[in-house]
PDB file with one MODEL, atoms N, CA, C and O in Angstrom:
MODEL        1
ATOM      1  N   UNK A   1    -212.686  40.248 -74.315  1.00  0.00           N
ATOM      2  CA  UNK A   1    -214.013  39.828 -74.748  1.00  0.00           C
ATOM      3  C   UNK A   1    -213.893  38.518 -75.523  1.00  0.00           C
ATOM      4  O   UNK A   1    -213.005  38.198 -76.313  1.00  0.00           O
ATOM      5  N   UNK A   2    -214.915  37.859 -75.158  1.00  0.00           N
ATOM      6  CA  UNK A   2    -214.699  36.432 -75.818  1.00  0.00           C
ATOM      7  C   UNK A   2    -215.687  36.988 -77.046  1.00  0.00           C
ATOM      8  O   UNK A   2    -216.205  38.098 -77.168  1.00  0.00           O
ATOM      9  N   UNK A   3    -215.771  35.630 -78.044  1.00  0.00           N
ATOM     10  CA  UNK A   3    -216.280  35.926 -79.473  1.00  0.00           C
ATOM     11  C   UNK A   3    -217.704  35.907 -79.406  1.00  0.00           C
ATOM     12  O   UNK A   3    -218.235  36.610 -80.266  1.00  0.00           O
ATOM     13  N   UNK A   4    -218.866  35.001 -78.242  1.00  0.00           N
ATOM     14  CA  UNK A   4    -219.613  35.311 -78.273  1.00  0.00           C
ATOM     15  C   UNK A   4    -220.214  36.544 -77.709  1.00  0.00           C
ATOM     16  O   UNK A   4    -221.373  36.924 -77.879  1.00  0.00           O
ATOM     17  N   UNK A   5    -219.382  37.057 -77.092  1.00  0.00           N
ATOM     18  CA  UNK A   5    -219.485  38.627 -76.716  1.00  0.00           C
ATOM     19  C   UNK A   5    -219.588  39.593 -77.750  1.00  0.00           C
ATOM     20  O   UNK A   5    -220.600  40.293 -77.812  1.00  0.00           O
ATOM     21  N   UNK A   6    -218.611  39.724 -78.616  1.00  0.00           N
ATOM     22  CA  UNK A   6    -218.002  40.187 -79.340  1.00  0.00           C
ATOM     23  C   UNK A   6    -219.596  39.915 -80.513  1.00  0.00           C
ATOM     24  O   UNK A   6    -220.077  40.864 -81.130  1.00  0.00           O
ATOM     25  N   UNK A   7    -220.047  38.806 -80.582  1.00  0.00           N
ATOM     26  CA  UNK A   7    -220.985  38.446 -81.652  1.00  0.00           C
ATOM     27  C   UNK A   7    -222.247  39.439 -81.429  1.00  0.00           C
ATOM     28  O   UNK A   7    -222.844  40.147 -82.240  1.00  0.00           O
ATOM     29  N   UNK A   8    -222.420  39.258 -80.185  1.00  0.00           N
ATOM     30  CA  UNK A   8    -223.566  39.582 -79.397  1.00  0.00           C
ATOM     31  C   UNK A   8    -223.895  41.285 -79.360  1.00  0.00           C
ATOM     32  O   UNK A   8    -225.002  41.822 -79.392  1.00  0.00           O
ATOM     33  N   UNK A   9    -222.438  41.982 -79.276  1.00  0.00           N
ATOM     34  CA  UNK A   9    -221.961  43.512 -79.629  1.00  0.00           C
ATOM     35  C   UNK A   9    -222.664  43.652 -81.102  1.00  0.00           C
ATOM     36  O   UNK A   9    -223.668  44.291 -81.419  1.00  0.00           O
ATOM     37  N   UNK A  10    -222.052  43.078 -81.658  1.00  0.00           N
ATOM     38  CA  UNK A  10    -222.050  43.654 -83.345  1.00  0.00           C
ATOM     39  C   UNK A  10    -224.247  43.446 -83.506  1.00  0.00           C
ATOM     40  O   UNK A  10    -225.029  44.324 -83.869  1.00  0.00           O
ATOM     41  N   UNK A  11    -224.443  42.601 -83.255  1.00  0.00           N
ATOM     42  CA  UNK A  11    -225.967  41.932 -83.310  1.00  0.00           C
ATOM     43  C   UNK A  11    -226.519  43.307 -83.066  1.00  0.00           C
ATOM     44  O   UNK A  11    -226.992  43.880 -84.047  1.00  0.00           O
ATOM     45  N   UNK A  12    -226.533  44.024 -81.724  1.00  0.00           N
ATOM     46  CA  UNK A  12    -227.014  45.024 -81.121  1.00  0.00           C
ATOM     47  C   UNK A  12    -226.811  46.278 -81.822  1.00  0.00           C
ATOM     48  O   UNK A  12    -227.637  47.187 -81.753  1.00  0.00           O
ATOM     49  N   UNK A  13    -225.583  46.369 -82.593  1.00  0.00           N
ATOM     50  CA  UNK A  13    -225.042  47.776 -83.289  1.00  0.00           C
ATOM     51  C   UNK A  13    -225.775  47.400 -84.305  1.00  0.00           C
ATOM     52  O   UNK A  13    -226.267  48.445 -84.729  1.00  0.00           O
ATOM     53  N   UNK A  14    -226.239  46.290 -85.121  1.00  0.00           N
ATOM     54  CA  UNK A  14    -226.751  45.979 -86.020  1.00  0.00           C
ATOM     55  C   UNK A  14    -228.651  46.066 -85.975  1.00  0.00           C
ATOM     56  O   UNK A  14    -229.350  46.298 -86.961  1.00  0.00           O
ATOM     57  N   UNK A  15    -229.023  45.875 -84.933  1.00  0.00           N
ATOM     58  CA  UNK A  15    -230.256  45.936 -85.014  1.00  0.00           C
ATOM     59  C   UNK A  15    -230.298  47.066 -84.242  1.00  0.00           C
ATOM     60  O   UNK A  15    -231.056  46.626 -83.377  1.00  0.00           O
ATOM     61  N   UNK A  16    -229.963  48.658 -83.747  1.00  0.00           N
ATOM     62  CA  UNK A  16    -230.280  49.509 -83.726  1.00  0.00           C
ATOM     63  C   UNK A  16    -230.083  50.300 -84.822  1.00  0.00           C
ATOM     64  O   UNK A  16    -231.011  51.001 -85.224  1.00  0.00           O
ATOM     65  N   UNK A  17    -228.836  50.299 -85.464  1.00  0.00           N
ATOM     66  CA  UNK A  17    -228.835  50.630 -86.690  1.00  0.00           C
ATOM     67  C   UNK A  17    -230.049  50.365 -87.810  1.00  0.00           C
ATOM     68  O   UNK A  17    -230.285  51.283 -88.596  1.00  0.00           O
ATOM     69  N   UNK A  18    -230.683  49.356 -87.883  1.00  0.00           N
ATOM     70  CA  UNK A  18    -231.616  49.283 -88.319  1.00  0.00           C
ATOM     71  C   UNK A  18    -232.906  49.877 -88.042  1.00  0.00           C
ATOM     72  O   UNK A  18    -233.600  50.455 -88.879  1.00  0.00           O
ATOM     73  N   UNK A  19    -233.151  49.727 -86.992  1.00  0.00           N
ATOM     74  CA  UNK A  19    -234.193  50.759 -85.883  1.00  0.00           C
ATOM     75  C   UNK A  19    -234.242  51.684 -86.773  1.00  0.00           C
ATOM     76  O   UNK A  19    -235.071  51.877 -87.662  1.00  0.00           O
ATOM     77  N   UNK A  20    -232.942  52.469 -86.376  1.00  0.00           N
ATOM     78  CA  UNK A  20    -232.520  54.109 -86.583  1.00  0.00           C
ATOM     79  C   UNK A  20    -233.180  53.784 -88.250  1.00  0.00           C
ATOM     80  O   UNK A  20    -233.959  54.669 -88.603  1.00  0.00           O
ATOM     81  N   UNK A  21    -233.032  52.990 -88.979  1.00  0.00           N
ATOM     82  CA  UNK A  21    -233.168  53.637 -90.500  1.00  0.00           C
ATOM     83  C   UNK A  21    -234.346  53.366 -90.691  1.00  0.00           C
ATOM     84  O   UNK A  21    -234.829  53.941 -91.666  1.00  0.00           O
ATOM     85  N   UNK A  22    -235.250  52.469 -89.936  1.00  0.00           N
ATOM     86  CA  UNK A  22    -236.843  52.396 -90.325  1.00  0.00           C
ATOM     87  C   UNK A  22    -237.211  53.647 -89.875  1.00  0.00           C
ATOM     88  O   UNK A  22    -237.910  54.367 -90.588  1.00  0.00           O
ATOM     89  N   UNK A  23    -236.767  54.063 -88.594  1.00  0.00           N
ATOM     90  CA  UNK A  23    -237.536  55.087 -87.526  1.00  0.00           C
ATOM     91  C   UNK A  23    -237.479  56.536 -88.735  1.00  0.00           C
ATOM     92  O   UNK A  23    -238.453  57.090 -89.245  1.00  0.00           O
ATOM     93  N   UNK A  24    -236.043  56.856 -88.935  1.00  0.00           N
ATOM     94  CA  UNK A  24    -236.117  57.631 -90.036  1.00  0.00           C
ATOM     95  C   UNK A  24    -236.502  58.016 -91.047  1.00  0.00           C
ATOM     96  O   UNK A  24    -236.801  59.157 -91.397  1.00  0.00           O
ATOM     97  N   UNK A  25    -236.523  56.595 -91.848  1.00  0.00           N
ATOM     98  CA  UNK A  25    -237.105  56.859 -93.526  1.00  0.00           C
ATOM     99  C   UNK A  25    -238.753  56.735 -93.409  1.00  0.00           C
ATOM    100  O   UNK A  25    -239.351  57.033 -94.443  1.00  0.00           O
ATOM    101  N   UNK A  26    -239.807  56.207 -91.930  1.00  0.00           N
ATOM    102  CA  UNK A  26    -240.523  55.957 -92.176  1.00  0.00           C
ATOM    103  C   UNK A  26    -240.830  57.340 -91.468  1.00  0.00           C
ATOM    104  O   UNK A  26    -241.329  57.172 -90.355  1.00  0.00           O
ATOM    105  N   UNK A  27    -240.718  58.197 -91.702  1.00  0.00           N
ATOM    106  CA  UNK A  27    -241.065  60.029 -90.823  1.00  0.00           C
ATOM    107  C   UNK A  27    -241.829  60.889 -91.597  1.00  0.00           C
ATOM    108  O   UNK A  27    -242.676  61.681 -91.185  1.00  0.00           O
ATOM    109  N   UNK A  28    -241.282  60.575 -93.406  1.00  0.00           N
ATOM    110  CA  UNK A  28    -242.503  61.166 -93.909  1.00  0.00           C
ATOM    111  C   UNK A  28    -243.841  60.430 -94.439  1.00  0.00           C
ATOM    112  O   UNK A  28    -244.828  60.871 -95.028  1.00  0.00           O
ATOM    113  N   UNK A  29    -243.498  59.171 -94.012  1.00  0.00           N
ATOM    114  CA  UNK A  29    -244.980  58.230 -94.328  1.00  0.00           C
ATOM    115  C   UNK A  29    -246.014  57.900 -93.216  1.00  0.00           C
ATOM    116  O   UNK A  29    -245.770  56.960 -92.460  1.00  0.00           O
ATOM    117  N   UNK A  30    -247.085  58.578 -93.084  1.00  0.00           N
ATOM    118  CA  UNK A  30    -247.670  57.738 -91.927  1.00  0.00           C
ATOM    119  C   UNK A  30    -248.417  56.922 -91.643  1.00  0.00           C
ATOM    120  O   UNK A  30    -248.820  56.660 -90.510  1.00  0.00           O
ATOM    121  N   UNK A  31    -248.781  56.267 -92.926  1.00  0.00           N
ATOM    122  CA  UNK A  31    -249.302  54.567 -92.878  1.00  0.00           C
ATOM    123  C   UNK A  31    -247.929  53.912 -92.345  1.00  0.00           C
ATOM    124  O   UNK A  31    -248.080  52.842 -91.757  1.00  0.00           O
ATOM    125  N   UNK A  32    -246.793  54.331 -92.448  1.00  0.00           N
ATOM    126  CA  UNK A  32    -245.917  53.066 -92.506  1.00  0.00           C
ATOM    127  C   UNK A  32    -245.306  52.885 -90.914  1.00  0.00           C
ATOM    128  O   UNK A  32    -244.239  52.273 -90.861  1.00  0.00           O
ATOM    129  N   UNK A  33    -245.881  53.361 -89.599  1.00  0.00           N
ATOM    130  CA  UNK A  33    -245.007  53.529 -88.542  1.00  0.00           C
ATOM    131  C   UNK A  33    -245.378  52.659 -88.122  1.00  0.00           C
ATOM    132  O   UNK A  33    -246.212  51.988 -88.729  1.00  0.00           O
ATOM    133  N   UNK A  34    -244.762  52.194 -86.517  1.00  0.00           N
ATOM    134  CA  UNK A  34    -244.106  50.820 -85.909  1.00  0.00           C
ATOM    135  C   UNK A  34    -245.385  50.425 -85.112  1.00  0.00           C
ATOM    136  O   UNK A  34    -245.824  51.377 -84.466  1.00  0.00           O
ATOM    137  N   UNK A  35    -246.004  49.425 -85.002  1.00  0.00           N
ATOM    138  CA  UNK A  35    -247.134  49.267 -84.019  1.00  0.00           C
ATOM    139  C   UNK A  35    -246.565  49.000 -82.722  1.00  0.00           C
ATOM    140  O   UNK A  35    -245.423  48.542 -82.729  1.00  0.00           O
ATOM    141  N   UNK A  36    -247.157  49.203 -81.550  1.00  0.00           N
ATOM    142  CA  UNK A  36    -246.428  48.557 -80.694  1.00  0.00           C
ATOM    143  C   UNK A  36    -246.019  47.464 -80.006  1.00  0.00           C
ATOM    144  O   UNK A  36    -245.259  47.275 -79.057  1.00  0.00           O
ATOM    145  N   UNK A  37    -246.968  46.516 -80.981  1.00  0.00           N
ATOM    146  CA  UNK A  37    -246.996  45.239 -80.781  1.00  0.00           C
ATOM    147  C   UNK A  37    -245.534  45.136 -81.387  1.00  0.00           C
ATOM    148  O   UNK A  37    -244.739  44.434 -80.762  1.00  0.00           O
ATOM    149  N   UNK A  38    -245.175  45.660 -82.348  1.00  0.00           N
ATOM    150  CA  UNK A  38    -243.859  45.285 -83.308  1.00  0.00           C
ATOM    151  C   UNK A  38    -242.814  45.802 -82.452  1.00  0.00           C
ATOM    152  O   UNK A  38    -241.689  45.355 -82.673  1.00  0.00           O
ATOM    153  N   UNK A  39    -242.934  46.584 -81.594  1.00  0.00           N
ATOM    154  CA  UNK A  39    -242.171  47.452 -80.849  1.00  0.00           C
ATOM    155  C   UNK A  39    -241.568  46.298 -79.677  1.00  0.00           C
ATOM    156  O   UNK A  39    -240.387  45.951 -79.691  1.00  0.00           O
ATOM    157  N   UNK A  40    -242.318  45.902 -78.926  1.00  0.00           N
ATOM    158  CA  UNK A  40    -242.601  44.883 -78.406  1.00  0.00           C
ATOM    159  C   UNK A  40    -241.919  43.477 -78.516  1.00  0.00           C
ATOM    160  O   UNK A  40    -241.483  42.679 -77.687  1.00  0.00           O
ATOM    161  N   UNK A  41    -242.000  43.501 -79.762  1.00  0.00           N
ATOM    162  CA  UNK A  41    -241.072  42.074 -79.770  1.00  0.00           C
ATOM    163  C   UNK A  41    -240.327  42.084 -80.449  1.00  0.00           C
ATOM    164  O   UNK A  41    -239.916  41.012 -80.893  1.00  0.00           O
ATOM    165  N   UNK A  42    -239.608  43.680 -81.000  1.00  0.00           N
ATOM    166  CA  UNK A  42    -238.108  43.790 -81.163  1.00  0.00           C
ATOM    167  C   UNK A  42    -237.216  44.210 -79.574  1.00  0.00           C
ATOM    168  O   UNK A  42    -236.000  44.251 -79.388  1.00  0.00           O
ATOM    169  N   UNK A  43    -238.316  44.473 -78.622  1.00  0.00           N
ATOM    170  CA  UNK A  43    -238.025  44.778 -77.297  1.00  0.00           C
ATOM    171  C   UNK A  43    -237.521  42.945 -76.849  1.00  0.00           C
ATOM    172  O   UNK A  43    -236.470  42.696 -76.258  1.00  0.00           O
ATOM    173  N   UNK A  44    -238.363  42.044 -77.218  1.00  0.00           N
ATOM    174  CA  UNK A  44    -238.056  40.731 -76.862  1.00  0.00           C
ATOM    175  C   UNK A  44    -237.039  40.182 -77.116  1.00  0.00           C
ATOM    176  O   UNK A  44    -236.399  39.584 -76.251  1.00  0.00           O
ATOM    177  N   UNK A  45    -236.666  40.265 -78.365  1.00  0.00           N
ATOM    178  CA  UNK A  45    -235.825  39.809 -79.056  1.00  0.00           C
ATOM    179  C   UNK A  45    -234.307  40.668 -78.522  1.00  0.00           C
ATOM    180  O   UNK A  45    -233.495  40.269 -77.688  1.00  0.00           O
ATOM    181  N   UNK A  46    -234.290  41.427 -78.995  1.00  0.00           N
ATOM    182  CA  UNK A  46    -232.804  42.007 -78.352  1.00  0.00           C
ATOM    183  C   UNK A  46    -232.540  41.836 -76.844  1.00  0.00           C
ATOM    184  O   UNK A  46    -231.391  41.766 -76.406  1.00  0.00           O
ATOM    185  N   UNK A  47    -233.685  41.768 -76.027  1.00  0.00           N
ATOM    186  CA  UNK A  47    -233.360  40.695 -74.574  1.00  0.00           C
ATOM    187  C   UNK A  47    -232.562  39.768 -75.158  1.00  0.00           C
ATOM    188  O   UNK A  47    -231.336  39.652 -75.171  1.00  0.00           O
ATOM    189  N   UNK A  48    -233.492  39.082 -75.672  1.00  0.00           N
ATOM    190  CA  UNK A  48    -232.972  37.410 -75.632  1.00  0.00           C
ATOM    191  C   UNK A  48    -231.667  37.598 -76.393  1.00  0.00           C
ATOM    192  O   UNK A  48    -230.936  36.615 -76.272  1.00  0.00           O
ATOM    193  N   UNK A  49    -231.213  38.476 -77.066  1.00  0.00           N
ATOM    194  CA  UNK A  49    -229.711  38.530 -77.390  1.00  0.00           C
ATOM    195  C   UNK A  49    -228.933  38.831 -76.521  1.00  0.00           C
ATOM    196  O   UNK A  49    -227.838  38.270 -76.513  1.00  0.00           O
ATOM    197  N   UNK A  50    -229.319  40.002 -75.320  1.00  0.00           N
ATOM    198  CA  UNK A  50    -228.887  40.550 -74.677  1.00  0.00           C
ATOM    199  C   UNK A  50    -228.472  39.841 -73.452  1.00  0.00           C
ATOM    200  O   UNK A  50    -227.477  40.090 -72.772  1.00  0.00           O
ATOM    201  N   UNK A  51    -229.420  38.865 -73.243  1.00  0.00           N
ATOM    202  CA  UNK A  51    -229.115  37.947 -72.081  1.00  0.00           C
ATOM    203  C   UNK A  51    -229.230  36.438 -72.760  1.00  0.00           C
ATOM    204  O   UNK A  51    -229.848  35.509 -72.242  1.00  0.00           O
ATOM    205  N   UNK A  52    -228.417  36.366 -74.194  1.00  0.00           N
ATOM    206  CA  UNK A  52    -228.140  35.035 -74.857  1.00  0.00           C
ATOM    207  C   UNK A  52    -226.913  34.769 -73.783  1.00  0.00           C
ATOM    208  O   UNK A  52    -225.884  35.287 -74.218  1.00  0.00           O
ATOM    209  N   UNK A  53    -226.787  34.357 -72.982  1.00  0.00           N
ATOM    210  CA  UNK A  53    -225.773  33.648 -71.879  1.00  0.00           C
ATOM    211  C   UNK A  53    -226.502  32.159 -71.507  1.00  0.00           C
ATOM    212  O   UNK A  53    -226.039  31.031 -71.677  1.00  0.00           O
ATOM    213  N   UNK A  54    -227.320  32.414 -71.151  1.00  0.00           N
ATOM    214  CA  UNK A  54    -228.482  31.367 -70.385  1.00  0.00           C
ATOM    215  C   UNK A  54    -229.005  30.906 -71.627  1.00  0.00           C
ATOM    216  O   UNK A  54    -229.401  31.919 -72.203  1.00  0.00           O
ATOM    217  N   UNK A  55    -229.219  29.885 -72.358  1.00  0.00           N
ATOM    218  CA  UNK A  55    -229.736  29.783 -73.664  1.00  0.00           C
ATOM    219  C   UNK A  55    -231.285  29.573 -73.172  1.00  0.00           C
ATOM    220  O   UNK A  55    -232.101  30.120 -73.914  1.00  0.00           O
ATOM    221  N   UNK A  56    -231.662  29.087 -72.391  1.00  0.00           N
ATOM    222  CA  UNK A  56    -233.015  28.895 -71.906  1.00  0.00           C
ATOM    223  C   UNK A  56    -233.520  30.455 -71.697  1.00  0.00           C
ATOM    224  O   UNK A  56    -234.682  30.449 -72.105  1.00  0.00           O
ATOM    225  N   UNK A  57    -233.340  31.181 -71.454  1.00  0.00           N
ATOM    226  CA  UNK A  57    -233.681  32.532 -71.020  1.00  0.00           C
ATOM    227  C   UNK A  57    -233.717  33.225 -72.664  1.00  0.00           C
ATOM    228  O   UNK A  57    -234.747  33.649 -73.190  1.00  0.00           O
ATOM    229  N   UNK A  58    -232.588  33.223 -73.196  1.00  0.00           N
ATOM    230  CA  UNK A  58    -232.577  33.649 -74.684  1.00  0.00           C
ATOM    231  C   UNK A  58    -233.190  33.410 -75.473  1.00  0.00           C
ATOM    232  O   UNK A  58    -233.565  34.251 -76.289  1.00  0.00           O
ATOM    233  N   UNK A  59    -233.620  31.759 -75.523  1.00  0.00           N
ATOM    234  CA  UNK A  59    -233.920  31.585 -76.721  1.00  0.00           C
ATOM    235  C   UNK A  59    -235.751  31.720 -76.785  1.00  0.00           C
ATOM    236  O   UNK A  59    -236.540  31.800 -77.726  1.00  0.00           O
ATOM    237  N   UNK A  60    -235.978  31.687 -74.740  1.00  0.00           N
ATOM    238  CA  UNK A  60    -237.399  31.764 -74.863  1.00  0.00           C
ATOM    239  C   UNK A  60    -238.190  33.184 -74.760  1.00  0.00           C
ATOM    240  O   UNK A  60    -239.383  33.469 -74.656  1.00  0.00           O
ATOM    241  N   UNK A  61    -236.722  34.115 -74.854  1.00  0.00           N
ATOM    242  CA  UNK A  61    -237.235  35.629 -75.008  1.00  0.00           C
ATOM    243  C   UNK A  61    -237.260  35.884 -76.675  1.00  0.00           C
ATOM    244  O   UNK A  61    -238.272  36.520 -76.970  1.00  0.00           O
ATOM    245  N   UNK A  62    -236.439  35.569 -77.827  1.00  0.00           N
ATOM    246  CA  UNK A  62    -236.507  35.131 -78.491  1.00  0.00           C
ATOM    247  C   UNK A  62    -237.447  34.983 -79.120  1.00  0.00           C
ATOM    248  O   UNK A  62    -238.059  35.790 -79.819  1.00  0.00           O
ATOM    249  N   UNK A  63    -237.713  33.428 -78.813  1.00  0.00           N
ATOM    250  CA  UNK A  63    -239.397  33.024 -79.393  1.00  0.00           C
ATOM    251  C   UNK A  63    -240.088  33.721 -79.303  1.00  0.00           C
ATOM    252  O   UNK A  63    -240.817  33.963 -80.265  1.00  0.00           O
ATOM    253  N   UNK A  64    -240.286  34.738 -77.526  1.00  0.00           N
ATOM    254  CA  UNK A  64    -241.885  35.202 -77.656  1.00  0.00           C
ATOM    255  C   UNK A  64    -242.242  36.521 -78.592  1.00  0.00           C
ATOM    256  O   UNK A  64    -243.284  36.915 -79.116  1.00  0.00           O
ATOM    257  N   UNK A  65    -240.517  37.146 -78.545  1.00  0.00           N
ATOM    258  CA  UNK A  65    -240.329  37.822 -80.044  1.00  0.00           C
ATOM    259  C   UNK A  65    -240.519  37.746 -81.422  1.00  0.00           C
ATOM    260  O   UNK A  65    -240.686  38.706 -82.174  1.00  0.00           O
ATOM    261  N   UNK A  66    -240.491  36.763 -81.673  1.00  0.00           N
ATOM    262  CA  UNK A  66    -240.800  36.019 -82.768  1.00  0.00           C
ATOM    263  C   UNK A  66    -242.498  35.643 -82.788  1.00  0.00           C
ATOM    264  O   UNK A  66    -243.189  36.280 -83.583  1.00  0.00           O
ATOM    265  N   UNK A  67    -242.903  35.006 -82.248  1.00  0.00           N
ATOM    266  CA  UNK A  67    -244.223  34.632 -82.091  1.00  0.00           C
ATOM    267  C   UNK A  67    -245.150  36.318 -82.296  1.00  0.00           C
ATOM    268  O   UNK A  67    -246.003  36.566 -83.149  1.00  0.00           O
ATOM    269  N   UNK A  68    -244.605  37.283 -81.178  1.00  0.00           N
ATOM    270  CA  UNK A  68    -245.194  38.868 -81.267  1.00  0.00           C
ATOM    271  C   UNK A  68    -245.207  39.360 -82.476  1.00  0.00           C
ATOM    272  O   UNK A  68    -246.167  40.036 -82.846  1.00  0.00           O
ATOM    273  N   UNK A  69    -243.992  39.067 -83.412  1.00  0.00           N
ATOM    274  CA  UNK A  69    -243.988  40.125 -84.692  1.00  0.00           C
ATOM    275  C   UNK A  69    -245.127  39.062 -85.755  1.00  0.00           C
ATOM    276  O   UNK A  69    -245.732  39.468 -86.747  1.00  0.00           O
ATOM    277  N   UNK A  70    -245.159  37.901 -85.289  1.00  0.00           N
ATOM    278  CA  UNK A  70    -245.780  37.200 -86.363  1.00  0.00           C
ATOM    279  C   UNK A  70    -247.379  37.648 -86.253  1.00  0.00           C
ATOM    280  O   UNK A  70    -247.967  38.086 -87.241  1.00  0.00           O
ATOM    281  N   UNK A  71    -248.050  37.492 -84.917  1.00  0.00           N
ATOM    282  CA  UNK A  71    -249.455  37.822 -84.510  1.00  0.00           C
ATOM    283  C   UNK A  71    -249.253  39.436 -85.028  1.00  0.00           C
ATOM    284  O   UNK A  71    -250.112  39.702 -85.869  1.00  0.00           O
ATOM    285  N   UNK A  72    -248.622  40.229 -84.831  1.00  0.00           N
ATOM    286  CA  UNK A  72    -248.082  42.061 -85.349  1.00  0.00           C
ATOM    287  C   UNK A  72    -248.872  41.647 -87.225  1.00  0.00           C
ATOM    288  O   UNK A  72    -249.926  42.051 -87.715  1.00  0.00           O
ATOM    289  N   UNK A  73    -248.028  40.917 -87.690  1.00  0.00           N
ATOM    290  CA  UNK A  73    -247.912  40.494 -89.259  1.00  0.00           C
ATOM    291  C   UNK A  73    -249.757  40.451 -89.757  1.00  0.00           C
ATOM    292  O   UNK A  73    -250.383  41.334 -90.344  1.00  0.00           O
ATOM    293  N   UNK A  74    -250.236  39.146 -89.283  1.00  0.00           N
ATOM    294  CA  UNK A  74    -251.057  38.768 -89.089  1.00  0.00           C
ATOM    295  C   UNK A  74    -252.051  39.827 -88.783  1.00  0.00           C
ATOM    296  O   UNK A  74    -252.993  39.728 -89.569  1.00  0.00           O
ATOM    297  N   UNK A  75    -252.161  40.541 -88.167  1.00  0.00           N
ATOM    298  CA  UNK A  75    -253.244  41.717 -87.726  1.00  0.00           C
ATOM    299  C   UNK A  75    -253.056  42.469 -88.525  1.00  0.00           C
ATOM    300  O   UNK A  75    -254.040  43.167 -88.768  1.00  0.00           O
ATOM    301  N   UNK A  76    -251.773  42.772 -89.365  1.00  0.00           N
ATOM    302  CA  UNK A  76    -251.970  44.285 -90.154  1.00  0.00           C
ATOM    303  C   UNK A  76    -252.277  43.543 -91.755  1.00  0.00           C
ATOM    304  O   UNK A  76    -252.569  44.341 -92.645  1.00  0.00           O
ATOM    305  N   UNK A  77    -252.220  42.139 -92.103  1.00  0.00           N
ATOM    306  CA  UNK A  77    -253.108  42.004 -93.029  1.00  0.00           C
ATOM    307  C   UNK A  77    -254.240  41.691 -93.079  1.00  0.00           C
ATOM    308  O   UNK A  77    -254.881  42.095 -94.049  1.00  0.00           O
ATOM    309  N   UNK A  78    -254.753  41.057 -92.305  1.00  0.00           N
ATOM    310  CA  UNK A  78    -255.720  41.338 -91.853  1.00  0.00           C
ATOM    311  C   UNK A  78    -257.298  42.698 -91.678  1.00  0.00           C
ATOM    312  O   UNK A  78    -258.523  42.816 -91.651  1.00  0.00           O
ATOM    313  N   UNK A  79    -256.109  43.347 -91.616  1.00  0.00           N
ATOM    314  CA  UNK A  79    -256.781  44.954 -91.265  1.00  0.00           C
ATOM    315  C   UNK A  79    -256.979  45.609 -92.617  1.00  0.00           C
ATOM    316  O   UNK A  79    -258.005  46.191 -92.970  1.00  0.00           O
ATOM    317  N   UNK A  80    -255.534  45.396 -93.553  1.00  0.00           N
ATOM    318  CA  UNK A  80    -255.351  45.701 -95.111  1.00  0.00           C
ATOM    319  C   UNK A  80    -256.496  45.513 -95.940  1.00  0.00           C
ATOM    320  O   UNK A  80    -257.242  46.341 -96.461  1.00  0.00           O
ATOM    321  N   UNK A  81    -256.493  43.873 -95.970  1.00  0.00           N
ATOM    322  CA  UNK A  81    -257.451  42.847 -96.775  1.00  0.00           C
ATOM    323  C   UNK A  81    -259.037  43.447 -96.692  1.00  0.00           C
ATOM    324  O   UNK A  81    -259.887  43.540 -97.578  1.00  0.00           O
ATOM    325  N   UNK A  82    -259.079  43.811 -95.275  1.00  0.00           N
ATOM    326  CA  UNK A  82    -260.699  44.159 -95.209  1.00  0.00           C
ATOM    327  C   UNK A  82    -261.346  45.465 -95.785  1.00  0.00           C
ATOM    328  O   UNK A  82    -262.561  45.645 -95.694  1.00  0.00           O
TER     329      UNK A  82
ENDMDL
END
């Protein structure tokens, strides 16, 4: 395995691991669960890690990950505020 392999491994053990501990600790709260918009563009994002080979492919799965959790952000204060 080369190192960006190797980078790309740990990224993935790292952001399911994380998953796993929101998905968990957020079980007895139920204001606090995942929208699926948020769902969505942690679905994007670990593409674009997943197929970070092609940087054009990565980085624009990526973005639209990024762009999703921000409009996600945006709607739930939104919703709060009112």
């Amino acid at each position: 395995m080369n190192p960006s392999q190797i980078y790309i491994a740990i990224s993935i053990v790292v952001l399911a691991i994380i998953a796993l501990l929101v998905f968990f600790a957020n079980k007895n709260k139920k204001d606090k669960k995942i929208t699926p918009l948020a769902g969505l563009a942690f679905g994007f994002i670990l593409a674009g890690i997943i197929f970070g080979d092609d940087r054009l492919i990565g980085y624009s799965l990526i973005g639209v990950g990024v762009i999703l959790a921000i409009i996600d952000i945006i709607k739930k204060s939104s919703t709060t505020n009112s």
